[in-house]
C-alpha positions in Angstrom: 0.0 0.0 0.0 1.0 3.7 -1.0 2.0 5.6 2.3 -0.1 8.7 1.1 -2.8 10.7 2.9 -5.5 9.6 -0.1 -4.3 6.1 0.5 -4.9 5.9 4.2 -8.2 8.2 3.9 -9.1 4.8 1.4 -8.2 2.1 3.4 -9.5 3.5 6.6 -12.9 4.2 4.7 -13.4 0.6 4.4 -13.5 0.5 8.4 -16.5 3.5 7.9 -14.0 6.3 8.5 -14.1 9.6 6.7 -12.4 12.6 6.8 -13.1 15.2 9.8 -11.9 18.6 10.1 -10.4 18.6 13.9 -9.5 16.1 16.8 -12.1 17.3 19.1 -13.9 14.7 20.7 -17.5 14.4 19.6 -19.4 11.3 21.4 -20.8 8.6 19.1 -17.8 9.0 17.4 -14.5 7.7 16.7 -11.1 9.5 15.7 -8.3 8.7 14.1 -5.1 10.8 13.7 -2.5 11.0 10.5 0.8 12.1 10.7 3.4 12.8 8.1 6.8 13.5 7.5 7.7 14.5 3.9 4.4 14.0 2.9 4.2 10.2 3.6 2.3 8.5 6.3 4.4 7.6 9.1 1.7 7.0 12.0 -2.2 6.5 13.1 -3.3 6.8 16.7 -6.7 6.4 17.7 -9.0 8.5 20.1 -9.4 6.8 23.2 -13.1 7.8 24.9 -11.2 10.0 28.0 -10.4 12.6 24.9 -6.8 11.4 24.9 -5.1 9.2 22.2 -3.3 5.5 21.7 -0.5 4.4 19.7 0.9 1.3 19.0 4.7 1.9 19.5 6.9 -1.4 18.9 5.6 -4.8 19.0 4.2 -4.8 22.2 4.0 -1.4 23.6 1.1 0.3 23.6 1.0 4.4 25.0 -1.9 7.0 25.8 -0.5 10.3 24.8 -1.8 13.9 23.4 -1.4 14.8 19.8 1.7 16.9 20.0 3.8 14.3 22.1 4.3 12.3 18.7 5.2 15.1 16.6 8.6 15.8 16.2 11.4 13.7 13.5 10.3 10.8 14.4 6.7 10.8 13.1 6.7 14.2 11.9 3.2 16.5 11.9 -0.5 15.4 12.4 -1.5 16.1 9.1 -5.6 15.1 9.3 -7.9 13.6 10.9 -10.9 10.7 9.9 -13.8 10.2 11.9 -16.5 7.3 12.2 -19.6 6.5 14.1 -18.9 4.0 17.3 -21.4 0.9 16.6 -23.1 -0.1 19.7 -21.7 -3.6 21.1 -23.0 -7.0 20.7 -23.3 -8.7 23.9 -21.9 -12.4 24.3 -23.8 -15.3 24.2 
């Protein structure tokens, strides 16, 4: 897969993400968070329903962070944000 905004925007619209203009948390929905570094893709996180965000960092490691504590040479800038409604759980049988 091409590591380029429009081919993330794709690929996380077949999970029923779209495009959203900020990271504010909204409820009933779902954030995700692009950043970039020379205009390619380097990292998603996902909003967590406290407001804050999680990242998957190394194999095993998983962090709660804000926006800004990603961005720097590593993973570069948040460049957008997608959005999608939270489906209501099934319970277990």
């Amino acid at each position: 897969m091409a590591d380029t905004e429009e081919a993330f925007i794709q690929a996380f619209g077949t999970l029923g993400y779209s495009p959203c203009m900020n990271p504010a948390q909204e409820d009933g929905q779902e954030k995700v968070a692009l950043y970039a570094l020379g205009g390619h893709i380097t990292h998603a996180a996902r909003q967590l329903p406290n407001g804050s965000w999680t990242s998957k960092i190394g194999r095993n490691v998983d962090i709660e962070h804000e926006l800004s504590d990603l961005e720097g040479p590593c993973y570069g800038k948040v460049l957008s944000f997608l959005s999608r409604v939270i489906l209501p759980s099934t319970p277990s049988a």
